[in-house]
C-alpha positions as CSV (number, residue, x, y, z in Angstrom):
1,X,94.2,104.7,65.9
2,X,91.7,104.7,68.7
3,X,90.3,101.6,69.3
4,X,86.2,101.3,69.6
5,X,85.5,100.6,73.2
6,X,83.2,97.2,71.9
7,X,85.8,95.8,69.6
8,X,87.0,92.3,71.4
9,X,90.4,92.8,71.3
10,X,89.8,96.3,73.3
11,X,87.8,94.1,76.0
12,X,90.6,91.6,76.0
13,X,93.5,93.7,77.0
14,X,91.0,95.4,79.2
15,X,90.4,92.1,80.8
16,X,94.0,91.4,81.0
17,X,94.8,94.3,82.9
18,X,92.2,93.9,85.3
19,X,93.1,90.6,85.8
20,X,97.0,91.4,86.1
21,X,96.0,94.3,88.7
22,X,93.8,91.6,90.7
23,X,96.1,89.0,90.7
24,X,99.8,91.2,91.8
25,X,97.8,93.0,94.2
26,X,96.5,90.0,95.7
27,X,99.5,88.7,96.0
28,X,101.6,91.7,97.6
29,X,98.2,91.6,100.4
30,X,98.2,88.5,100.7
31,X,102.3,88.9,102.0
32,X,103.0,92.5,103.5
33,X,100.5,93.7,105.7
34,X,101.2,90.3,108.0
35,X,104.8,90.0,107.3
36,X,105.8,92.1,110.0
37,X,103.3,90.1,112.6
38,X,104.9,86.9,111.2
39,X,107.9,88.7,112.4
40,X,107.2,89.3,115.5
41,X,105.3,86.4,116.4
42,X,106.9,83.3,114.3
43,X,110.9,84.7,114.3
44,X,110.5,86.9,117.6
45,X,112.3,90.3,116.0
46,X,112.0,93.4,118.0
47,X,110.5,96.8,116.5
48,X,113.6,98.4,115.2
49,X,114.9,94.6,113.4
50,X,110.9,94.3,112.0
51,X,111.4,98.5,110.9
52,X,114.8,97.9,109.2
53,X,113.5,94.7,107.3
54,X,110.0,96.2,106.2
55,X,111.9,99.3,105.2
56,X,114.4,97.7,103.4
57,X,111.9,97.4,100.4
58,X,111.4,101.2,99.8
59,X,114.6,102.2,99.9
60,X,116.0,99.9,97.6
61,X,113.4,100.3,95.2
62,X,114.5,104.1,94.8
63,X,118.0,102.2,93.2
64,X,116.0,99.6,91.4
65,X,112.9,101.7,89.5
66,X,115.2,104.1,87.5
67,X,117.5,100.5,86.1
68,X,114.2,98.6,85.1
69,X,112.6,101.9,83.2
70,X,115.8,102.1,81.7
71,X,115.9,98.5,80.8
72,X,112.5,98.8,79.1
73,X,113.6,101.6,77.2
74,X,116.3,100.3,75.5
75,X,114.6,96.5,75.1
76,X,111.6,98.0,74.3
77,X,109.6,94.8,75.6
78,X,107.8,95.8,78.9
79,X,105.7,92.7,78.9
80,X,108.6,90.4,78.9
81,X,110.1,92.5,82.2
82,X,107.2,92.5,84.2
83,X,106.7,88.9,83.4
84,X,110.3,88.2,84.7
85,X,109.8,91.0,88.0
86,X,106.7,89.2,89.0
87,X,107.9,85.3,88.4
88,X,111.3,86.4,90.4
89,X,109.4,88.3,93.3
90,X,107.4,85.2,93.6
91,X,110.4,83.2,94.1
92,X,112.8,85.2,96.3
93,X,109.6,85.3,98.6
94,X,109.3,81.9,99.1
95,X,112.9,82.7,101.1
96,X,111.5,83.8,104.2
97,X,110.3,80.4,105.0
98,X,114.0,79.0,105.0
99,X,115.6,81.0,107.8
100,X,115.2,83.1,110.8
101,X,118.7,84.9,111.0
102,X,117.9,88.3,110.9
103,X,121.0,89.8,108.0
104,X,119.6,86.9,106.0
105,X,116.4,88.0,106.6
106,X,117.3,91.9,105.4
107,X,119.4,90.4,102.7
108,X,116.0,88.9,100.9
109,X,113.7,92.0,102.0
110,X,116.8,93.4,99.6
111,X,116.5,91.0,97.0
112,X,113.0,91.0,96.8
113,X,112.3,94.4,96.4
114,X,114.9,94.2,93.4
115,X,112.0,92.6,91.5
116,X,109.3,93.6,92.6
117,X,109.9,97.3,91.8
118,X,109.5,96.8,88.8
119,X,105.7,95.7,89.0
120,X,104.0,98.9,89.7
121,X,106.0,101.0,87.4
122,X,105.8,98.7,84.3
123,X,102.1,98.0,84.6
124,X,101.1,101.4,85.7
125,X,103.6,103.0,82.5
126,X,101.5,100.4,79.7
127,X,98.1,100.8,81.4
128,X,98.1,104.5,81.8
129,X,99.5,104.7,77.7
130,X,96.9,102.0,76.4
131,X,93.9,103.7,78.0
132,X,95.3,107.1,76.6
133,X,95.4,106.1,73.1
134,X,92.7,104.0,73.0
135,X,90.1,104.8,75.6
136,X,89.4,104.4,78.6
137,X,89.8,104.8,82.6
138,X,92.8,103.9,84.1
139,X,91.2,104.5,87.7
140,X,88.4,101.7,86.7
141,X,91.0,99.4,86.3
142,X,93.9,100.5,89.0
143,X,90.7,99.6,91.8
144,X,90.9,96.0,90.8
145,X,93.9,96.3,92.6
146,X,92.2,97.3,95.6
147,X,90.1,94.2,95.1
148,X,92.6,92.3,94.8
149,X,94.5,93.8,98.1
150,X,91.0,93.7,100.0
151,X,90.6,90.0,99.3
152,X,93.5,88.8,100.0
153,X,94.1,90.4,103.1
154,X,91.1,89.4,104.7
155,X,91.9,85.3,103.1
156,X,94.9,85.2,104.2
157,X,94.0,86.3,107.9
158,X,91.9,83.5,108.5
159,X,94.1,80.8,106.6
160,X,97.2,82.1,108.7
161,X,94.8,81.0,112.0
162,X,93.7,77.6,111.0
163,X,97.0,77.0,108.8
164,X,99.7,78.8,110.3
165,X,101.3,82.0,109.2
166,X,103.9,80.6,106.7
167,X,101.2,79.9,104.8
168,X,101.2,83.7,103.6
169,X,104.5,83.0,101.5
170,X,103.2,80.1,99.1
171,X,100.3,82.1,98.4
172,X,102.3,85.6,98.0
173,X,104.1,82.8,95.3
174,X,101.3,80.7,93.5
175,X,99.3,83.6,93.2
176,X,102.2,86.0,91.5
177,X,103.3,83.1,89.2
178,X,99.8,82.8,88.4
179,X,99.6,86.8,87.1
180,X,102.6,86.4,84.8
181,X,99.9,84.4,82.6
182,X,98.2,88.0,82.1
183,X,101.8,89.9,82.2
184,X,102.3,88.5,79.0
185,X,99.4,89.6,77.6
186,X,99.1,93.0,79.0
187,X,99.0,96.1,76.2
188,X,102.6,96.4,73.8
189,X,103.9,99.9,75.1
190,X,105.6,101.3,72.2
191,X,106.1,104.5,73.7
192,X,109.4,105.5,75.1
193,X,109.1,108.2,77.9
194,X,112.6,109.2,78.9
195,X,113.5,110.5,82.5
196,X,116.4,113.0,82.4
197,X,116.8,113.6,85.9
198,X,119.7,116.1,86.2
199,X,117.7,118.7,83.7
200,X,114.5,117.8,84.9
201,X,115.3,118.9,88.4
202,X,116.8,122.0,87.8
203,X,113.4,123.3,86.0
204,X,111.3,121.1,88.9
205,X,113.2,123.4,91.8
206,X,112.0,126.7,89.9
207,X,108.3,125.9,90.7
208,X,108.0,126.6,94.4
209,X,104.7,124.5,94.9
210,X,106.3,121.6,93.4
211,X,108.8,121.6,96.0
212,X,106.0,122.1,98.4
213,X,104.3,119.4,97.4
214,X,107.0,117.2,97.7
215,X,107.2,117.4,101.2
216,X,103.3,117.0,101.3
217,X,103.6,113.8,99.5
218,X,106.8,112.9,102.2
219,X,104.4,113.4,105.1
220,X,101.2,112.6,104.1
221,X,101.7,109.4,101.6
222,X,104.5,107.9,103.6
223,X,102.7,107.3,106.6
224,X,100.1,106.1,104.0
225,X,102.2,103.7,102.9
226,X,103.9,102.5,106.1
227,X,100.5,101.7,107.6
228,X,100.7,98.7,105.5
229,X,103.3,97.3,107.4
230,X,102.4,98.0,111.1
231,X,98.2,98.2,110.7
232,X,98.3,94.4,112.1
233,X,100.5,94.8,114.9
234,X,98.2,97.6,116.0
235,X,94.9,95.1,115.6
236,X,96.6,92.5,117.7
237,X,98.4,94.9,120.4
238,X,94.7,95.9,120.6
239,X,93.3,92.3,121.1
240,X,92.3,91.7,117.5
241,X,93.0,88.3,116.0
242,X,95.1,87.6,112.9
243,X,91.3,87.0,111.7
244,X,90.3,90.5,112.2
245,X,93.5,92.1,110.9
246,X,92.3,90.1,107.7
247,X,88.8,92.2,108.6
248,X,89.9,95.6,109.1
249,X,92.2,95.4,105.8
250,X,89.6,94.0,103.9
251,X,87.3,97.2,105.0
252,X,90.3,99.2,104.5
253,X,91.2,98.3,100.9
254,X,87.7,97.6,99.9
255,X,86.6,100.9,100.9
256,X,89.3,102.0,98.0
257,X,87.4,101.6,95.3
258,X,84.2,103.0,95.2
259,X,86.6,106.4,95.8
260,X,88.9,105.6,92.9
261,X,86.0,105.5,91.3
262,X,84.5,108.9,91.8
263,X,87.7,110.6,92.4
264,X,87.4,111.9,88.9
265,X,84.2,113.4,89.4
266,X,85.2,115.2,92.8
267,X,87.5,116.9,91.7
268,X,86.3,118.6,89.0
269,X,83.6,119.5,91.0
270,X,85.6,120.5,94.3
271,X,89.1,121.1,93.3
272,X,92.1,119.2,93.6
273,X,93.8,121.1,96.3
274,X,90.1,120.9,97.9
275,X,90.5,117.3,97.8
276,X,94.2,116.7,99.0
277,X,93.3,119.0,101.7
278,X,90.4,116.7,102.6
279,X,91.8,113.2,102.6
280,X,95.6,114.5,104.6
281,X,93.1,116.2,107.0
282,X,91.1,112.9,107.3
283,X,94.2,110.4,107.0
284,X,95.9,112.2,110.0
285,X,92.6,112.2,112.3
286,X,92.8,108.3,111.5
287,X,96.3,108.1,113.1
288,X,95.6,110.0,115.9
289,X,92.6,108.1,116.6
290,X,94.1,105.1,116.7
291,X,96.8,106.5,119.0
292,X,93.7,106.6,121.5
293,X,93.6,103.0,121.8
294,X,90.1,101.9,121.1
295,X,88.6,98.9,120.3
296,X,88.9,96.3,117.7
297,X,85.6,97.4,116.9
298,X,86.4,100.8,116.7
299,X,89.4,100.5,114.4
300,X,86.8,97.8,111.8
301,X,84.3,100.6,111.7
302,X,87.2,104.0,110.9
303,X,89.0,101.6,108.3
304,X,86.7,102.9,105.8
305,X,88.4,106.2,105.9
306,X,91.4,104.7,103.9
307,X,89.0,104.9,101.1
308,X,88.5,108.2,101.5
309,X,92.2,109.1,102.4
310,X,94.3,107.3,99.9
311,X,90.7,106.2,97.1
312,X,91.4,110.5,96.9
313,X,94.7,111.3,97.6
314,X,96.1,108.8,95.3
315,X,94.7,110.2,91.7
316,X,94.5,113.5,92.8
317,X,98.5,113.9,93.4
318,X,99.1,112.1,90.7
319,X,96.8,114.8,88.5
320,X,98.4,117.5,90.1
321,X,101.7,116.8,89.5
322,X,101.1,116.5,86.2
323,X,99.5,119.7,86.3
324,X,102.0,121.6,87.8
325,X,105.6,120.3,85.6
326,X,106.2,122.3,82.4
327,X,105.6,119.4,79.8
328,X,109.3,118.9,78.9
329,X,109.5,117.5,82.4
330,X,106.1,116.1,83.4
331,X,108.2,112.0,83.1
332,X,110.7,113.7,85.9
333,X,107.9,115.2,87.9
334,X,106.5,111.9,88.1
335,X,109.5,109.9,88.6
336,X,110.3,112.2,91.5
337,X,106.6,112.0,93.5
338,X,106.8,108.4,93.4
339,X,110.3,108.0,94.8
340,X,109.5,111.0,97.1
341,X,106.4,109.2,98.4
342,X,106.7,105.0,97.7
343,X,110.1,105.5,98.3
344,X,111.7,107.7,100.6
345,X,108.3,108.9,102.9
346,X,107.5,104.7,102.9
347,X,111.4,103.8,104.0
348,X,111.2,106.9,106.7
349,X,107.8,106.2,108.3
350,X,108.4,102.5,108.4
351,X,112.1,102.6,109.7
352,X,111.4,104.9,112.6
353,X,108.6,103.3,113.0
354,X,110.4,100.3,114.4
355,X,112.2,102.5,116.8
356,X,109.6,104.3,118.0
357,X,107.7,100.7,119.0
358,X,111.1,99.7,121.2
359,X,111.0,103.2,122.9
360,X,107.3,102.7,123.6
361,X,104.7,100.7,121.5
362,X,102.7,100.7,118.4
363,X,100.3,103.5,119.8
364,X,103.2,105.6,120.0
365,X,103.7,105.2,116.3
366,X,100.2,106.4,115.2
367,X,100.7,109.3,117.5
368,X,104.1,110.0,114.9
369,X,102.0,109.4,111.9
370,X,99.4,111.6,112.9
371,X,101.5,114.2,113.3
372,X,103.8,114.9,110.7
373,X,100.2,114.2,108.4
374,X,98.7,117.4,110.0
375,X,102.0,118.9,109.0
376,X,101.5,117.9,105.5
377,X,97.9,119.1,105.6
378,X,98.9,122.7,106.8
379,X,101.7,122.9,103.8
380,X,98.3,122.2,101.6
381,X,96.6,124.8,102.8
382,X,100.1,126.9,102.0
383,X,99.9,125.9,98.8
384,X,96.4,127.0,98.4
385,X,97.3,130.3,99.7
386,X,100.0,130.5,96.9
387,X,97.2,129.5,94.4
388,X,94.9,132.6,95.4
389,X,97.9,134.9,95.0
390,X,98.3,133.6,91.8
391,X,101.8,132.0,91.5
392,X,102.6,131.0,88.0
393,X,104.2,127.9,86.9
């Protein structure tokens, strides 16, 4: 039964979400986009040992995803997973701080993406089924997360100058042990959406702009993603101050949200290739920008492109993927973007990344980004060709 928007226990859960996104999000800013200058600076890793550890994560979270889904499928008790993935995550982070031999170092990149790949997945799978049954707008509540991100970024920039940067991995703790108070209270998810792979894929290859798309999502999202991880290192190579990487990320992510929330409105009024088109064509003018080597100022004020890039990008591949699967296989199609993009694209991007910063510097690795995200935004305007010819699913 549909819940009425007013009832309390509709604003509750809607309140626990929000707060769940806030908090985890937080948390994973408050950690990642300065892990790799903690890195560099506190441990003294070159570029390819900082790309092997920050690209650890993705990786093993293509191994990891598929075992917790299947986990919550036969337990049936979501809340009491994501409880555990977010108090464990938490934990294992608070590792860093006791070494600075490098395998140990990979080893708990490992470990730690173990856990926390089950965070997304789990909150995304109750959210996105709550709101569907009962009402609602799962982007209005996804951008808390982007708060969440924003804040913490730019926090955690100016504590790591006046505290020191190991400071980043007892907040990336208190404040993920903190959200497993709202875990447990997120929606029940009764719903059991099954992913069969093999099947799945053999109807997925049959659909040529799926495939296409794929590889869009490889070379447009990935760089997306790895951004995350190297975005400081370009602020300081620069002459920015762990300060203003906490700035420019806070512009960054905070520019998210007022796009997540018209992204629903755009494109039904432009079109959703329209709008992929747009924000790959915009996020790979960003990287080659920054190839250019401008300013600290420069990078503050283009930072509110992200919103633009990923506030669109983000909802609108998600919609058209959805679109495109038959419904028998819309779980797979899913399953397959995300791995294809958080997963694969995030653990390509970031590992070669590293290399690339060896062979030259972090410039050099914008220059890649930009790139291979023009690429992806040619393919789109493939795809759109095979749209005006009138290729069937």
């Amino acid at each position: 039964m549909v819940q009425v928007s007013g009832h309390p226990s509709h604003k509750r859960l809607m309140f626990n979400m929000r707060a769940f996104y806030f908090l985890s999000f937080f948390a994973i800013g408050a950690l990642f986009p300065l892990l790799s200058v903690y890195l560099q600076n506190e441990v003294g890793l070159n570029g390819a040992q900082i790309g092997t550890i920050m690209s650890i994560g993705p990786i093993t979270m293509l191994v990891a995803q598929p075992v917790w889904g299947m986990l919550s499928d036969y337990t049936r008790k979501p809340r009491i997973l994501l409880t555990i993935a977010v108090i464990g995550t938490g934990a294992i982070g608070l590792m860093y701080i006791t070494t600075d031999l490098y395998p140990a170092l990979v080893f708990i990149a490992a470990f730690l993406a173990i856990f926390q790949s089950a965070i997304i997945p789990l909150s995304d799978s109750m959210s996105m089924n709550y709101v569907h049954e009962n009402g609602g707008d799962y982007g209005r509540i996804r951008l808390w997360g982007a708060a969440g991100f924003a804040v913490a970024v730019w926090l955690m920039g100016n504590l790591s100058d006046w505290f020191g940067q190991s400071i980043i991995f007892y907040v990336f703790a208190i404040i993920l042990w903190a959200s497993a108070f709202y875990a447990l209270r997120m929606p029940k998810d009764s719903s059991v959406v099954r992913v069969e792979l093999v099947s799945g894929l053999r109807k997925l290859v049959k659909v040529p702009r799926f495939v296409l798309f794929l590889v869009v999502t490889f070379l447009v999202f990935g760089p997306i993603m790895a951004n995350n991880f190297y975005f400081g290192l370009l602020i300081q190579f620069v002459g920015g101050s762990l300060a203003g990487v906490g700035f420019a990320f806070l512009l960054a992510a905070g520019s998210e949200i007022p796009f997540m929330r018209w992204a629903g409105s755009l494109i039904n009024k432009q079109g959703i290739i329209v709008i992929l088109f747009l924000a790959a064509l915009v996020s790979g003018l960003r990287w080659l920008f920054y190839f250019m080597e401008p300013s600290p100022t420069f990078i503050y004020v283009t930072t509110v492109i992200q919103g633009l890039s990923i506030g669109l990008f983000i909802p609108a591949a998600l919609q058209y993927v959805r679109n495109l699967a038959p419904s028998e296989v819309k779980a797979t199609a899913i399953s397959l973007y995300s791995a294809v993009g958080n997963g694969l694209g995030a653990w390509f991007f970031t590992f070669f990344a590293g290399l690339i910063m060896d062979w030259q510097n972090v410039l050099y690795v914008y220059l890649f980004y930009g790139v291979l995200t023009l690429i992806g935004a040619a393919l789109i305007l493939v795809i759109m060709r095979l749209e005006k010819r009138g290729a069937t699913v």
